[in-house]
C-alpha positions as CSV (number, residue, x, y, z in Angstrom):
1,X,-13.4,-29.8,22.1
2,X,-13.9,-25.8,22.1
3,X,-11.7,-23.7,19.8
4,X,-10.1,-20.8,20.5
5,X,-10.5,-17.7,18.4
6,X,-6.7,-17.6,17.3
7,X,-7.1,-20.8,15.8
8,X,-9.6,-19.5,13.2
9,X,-8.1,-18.4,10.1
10,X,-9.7,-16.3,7.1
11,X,-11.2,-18.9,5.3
12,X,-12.0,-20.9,8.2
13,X,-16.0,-21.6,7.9
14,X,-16.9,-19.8,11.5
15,X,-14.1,-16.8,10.8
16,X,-16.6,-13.7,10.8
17,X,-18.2,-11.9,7.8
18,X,-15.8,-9.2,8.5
19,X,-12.2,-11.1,8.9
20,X,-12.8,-13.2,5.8
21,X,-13.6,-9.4,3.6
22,X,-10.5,-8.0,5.0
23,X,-8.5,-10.5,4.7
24,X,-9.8,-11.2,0.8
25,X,-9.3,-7.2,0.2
26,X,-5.7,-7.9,1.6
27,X,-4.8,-10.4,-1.2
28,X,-6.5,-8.6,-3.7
29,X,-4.6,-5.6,-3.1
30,X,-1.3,-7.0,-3.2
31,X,-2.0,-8.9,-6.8
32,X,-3.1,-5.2,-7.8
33,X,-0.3,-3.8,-6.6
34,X,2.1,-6.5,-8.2
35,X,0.8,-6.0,-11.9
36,X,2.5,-3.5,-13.6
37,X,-0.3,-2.9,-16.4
38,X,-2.5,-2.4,-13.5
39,X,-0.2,0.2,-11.8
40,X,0.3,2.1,-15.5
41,X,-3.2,2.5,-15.3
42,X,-4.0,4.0,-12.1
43,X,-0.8,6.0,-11.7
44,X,1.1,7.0,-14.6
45,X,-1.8,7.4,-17.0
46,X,-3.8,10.1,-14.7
47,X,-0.9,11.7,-13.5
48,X,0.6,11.8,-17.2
49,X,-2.7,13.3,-18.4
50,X,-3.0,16.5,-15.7
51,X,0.6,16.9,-16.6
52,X,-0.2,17.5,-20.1
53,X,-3.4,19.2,-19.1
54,X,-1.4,21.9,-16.7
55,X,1.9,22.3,-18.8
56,X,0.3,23.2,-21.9
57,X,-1.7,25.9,-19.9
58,X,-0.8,27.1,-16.3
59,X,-3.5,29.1,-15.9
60,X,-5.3,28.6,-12.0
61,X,-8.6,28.0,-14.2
62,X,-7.4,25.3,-16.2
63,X,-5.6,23.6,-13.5
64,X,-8.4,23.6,-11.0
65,X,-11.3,22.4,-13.7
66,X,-8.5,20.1,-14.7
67,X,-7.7,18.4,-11.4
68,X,-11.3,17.4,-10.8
69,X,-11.8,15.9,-14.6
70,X,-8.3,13.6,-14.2
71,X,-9.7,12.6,-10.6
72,X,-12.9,11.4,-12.5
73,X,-10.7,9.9,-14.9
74,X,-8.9,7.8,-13.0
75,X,-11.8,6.4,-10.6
76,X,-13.8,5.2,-13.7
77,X,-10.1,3.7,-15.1
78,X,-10.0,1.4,-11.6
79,X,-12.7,1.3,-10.1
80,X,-15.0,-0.1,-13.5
81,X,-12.2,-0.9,-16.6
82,X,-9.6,-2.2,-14.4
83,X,-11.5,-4.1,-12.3
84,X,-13.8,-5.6,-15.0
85,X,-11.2,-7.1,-17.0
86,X,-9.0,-8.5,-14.0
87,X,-12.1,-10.4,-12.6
88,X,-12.8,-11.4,-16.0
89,X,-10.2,-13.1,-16.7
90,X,-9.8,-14.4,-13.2
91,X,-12.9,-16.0,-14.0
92,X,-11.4,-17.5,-17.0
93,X,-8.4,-18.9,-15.7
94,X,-10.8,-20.5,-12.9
95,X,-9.0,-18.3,-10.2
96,X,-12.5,-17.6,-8.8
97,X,-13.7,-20.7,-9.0
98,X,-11.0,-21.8,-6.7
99,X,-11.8,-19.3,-4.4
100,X,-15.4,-20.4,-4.8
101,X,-14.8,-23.4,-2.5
102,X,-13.2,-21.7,0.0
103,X,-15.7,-20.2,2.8
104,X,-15.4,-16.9,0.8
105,X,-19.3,-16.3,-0.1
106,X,-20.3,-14.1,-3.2
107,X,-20.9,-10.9,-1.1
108,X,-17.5,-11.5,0.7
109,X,-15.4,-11.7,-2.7
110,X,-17.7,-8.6,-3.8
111,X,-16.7,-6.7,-1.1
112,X,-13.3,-7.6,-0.7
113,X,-12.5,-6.9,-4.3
114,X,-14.1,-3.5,-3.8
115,X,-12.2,-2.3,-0.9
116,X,-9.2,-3.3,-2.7
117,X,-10.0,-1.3,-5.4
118,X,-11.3,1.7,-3.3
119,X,-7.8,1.7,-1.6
120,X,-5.5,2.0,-5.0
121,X,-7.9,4.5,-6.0
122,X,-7.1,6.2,-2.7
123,X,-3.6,6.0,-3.5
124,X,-3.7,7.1,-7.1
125,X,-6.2,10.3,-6.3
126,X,-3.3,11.3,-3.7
127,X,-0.7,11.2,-6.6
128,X,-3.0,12.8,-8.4
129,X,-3.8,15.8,-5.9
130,X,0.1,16.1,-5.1
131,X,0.6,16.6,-9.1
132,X,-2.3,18.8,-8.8
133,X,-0.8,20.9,-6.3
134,X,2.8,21.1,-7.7
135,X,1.0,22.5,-10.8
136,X,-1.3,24.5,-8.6
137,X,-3.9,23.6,-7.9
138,X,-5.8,25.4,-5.2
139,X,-9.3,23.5,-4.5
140,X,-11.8,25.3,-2.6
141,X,-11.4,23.1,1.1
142,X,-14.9,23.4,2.2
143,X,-15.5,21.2,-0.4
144,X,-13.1,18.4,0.1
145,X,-15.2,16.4,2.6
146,X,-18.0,17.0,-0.1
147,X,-15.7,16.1,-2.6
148,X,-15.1,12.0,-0.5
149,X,-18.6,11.2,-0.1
150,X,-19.1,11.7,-4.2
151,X,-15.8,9.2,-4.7
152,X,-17.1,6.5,-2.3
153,X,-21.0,6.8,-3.9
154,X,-18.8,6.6,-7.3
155,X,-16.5,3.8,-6.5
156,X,-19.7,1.9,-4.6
157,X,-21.5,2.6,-8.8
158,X,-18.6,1.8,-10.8
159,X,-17.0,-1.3,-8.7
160,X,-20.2,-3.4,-8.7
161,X,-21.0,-2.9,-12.2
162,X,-17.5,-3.7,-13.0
163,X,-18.4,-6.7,-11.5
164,X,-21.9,-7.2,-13.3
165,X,-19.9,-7.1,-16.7
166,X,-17.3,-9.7,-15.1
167,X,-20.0,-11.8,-13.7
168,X,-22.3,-12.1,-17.1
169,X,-19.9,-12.0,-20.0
170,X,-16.8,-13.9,-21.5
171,X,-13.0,-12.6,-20.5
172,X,-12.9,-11.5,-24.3
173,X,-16.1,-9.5,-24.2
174,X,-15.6,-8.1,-20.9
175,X,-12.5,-6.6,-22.2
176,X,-14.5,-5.5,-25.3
177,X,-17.0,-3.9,-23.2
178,X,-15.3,-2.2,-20.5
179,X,-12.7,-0.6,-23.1
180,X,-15.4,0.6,-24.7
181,X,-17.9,2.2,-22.4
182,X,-14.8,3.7,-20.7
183,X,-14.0,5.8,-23.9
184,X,-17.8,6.6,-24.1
185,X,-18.3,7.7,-21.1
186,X,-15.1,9.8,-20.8
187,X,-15.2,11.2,-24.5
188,X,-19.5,11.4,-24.5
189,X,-20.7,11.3,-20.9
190,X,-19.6,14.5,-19.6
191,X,-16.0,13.9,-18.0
192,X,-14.1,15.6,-21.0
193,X,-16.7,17.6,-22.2
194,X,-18.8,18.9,-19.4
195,X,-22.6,18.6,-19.9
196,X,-22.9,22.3,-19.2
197,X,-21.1,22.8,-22.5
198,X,-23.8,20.1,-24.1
199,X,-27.3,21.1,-25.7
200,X,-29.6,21.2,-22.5
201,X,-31.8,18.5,-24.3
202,X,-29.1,16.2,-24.0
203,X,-27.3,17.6,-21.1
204,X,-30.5,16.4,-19.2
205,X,-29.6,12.9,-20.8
206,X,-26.0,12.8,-19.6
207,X,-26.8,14.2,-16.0
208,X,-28.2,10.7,-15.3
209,X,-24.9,9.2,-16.5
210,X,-22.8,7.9,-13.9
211,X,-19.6,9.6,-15.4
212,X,-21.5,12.9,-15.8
213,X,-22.4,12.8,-11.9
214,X,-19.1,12.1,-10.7
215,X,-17.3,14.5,-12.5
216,X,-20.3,17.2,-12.4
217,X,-20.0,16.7,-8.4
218,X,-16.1,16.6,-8.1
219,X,-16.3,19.7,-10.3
220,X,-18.9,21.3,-7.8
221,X,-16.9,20.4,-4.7
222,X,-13.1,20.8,-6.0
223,X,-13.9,24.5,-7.8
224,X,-16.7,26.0,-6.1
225,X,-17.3,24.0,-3.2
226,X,-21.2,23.4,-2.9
227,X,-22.8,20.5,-2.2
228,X,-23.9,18.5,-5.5
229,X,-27.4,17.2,-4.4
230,X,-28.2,15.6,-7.9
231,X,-25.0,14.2,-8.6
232,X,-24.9,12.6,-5.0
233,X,-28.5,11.1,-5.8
234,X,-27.3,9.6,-9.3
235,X,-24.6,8.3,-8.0
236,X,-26.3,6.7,-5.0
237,X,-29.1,4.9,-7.1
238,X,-26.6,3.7,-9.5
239,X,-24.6,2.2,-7.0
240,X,-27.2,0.6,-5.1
241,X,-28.6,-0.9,-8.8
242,X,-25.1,-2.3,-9.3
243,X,-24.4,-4.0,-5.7
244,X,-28.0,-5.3,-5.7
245,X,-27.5,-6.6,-9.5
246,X,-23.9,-7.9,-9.0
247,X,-25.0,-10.0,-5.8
248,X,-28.1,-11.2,-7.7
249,X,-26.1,-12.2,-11.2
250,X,-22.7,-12.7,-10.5
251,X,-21.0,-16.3,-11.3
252,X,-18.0,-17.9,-10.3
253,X,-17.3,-19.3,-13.4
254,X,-18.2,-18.8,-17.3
């Protein structure tokens, strides 16, 4: 007996690589957008911040070095804190260990759980921009297209080693960890404090950061819109690291 296409659901074995992701990314993205933590996060926190940032000072300067920083903010909030301590604990609970018996294979949850993130970070960089705006903001819009292909190399970087934290360590740790290397890397790796404003010795250092490359390139886009070759090129090795070290090392279960 021959079945039909319609009859083929998600998680059915033969549904394509490609149904069962969007489908996964689907779920995921309505738990995200049901946890109120989560949403404080990616919304009210960024949005709060270039608030602060362009009320205490609006000057067009501060406000357009600002905009780019928050937006760099924000990506590394979902797309590696966020995301790290949700799977985490997912794992702990055995919520992925459920959906490891499903036909959902370990690329498929990977990818899934990244579009999902890619699409609230979507939605929070447009509250941010709109804030950004109100305030104004007035990016340079040659750079804007630039300014997409360094988010998606950033949220490719940060989303699979989110997951490479989630995969290796404990729920605790993981929210140990990713608490902690976010306030590095935001306070120390050149999101707050651009590495043009570091010693060059260690600017050189930070330049290979992850953080410093996304917000170094947003910043080259948003306020003076050139294209950020080295940023691009850090970001793209780091995110191809990540995905090929997340699908190597990442486990269902503790």
């Amino acid at each position: 007996m021959t079945m039909s296409s319609t009859e083929l659901t998600p998680t059915h074995p033969h549904t394509s690589h490609v149904t069962r992701i969007r489908a996964h990314a689907a779920w995921e993205l309505k738990l995200l957008l049901r946890n109120g933590e989560q949403l404080l996060l990616m919304f009210i926190v960024p949005v709060g911040l270039l608030l602060a940032l362009g009320l205490t000072n609006l000057s067009t300067n501060t406000i357009n070095s600002a905009v780019p920083t928050v937006f760099a903010v924000s990506i590394i909030a979902t797309c590696f804190t966020s995301l790290a301590i949700g799977t985490g604990f997912e794992r702990r609970s055995g919520a992925l260990r459920y959906l490891g018996t499903t036909p959902l294979t370990r690329f498929d949850l990977l990818a899934g759980k990244i579009i999902a993130t890619a699409t609230l970070t979507l939605m929070s960089s447009t509250a941010i921009g709109i804030t950004g705006v109100f305030l104004g903001w007035s990016p340079e819009l040659p750079g804007i297209p630039l300014a997409i292909v360094v988010a998606i190399l950033a949220i490719a970087a940060w989303t699979s080693w989110a997951m490479v934290i989630a995969g290796l360590f404990r729920a605790e740790a993981v929210l140990a960890i990713a608490n902690g290397l976010f306030l590095v890397f935001i306070m120390f790796g050149g999101v707050i404090i651009a590495s043009s404003h570091m010693p060059a010795s260690v600017a050189n250092v930070i330049d290979l950061l992850p953080s410093a490359a996304l917000a170094n390139g947003l910043r080259s886009c948003l306020e003076f819109g050139s294209l950020p070759l080295i940023p691009i090129l850090v970001l793209a090795l780091w995110a191809s690291a990540g995905i090929y070290v997340a699908r190597r090392t990442f486990k269902w279960e503790p």
